[in-house]
N, C-alpha and C positions, 0 to 999 in steps of 0.2 A: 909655231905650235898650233894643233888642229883646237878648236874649239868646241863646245858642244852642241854651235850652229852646225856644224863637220860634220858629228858625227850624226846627227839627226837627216841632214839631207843624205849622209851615205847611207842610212837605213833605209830612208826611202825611196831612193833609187833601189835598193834588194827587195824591199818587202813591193814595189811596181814591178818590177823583173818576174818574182817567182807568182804574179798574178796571172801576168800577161802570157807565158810562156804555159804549153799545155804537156808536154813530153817534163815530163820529172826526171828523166835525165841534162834537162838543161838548168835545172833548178838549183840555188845555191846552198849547196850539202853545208852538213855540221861542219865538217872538214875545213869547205873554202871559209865559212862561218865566224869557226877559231882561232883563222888564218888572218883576219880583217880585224879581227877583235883582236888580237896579238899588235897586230901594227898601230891602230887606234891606239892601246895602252904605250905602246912605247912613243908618244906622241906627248901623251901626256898622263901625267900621274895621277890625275883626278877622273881619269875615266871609268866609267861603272859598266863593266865588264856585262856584269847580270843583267841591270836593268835593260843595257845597250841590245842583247841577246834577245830578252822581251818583249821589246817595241819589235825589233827585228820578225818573231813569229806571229804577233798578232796582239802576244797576252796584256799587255797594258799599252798607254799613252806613251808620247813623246818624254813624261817627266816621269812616268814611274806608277801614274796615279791609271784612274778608273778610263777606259775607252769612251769615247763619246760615242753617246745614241743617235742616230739620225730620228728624226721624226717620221713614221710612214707615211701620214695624211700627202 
C-alpha cells in the first residue's frame, strides 16, 4: 500500500517535471493528473484526492496548509 510518503514524493517528481520542462506540451495535463490521482486513490482509501491535486499545482503545502516563504535577504 502507497503511503503518504508516496504520494508526496510523486507530487514532487510532477510538480520538478512541469518546472524544468519549457514546451507545455510536455507538461503534465489535468488529464495525466486524474489519471495518477485515480491510481494513487485505488492504492489507498485515505488518499485526499483534492489536497493531493493542490500540492501538485503549487496551491498549498505538502499537508494541506499554508506554502512556506523563503526569506529574500
Amino acid at each position: 500500500m502507497m503511503t503518504k510518503k508516496y504520494f508526496i514524493s510523486l507530487a514532487n517528481a510532477i510538480r520538478g517535471h512541469n518546472r524544468s520542462v519549457g514546451n507545455t506540451l510536455q507538461l503534465f495535463n489535468p488529464s495525466h493528473l486524474d489519471a495518477l490521482a485515480d491510481f494513487c486513490a485505488s492504492q489507498n482509501p485515505a488518499f485526499n484526492r483534492e489536497r493531493w491535486m493542490r500540492y501538485v499545482n503549487g496551491e498549498c503545502g505538502p499537508n494541506g496548509g499554508c506554502i512556506k516563504q523563503i526569506d529574500p535577504r
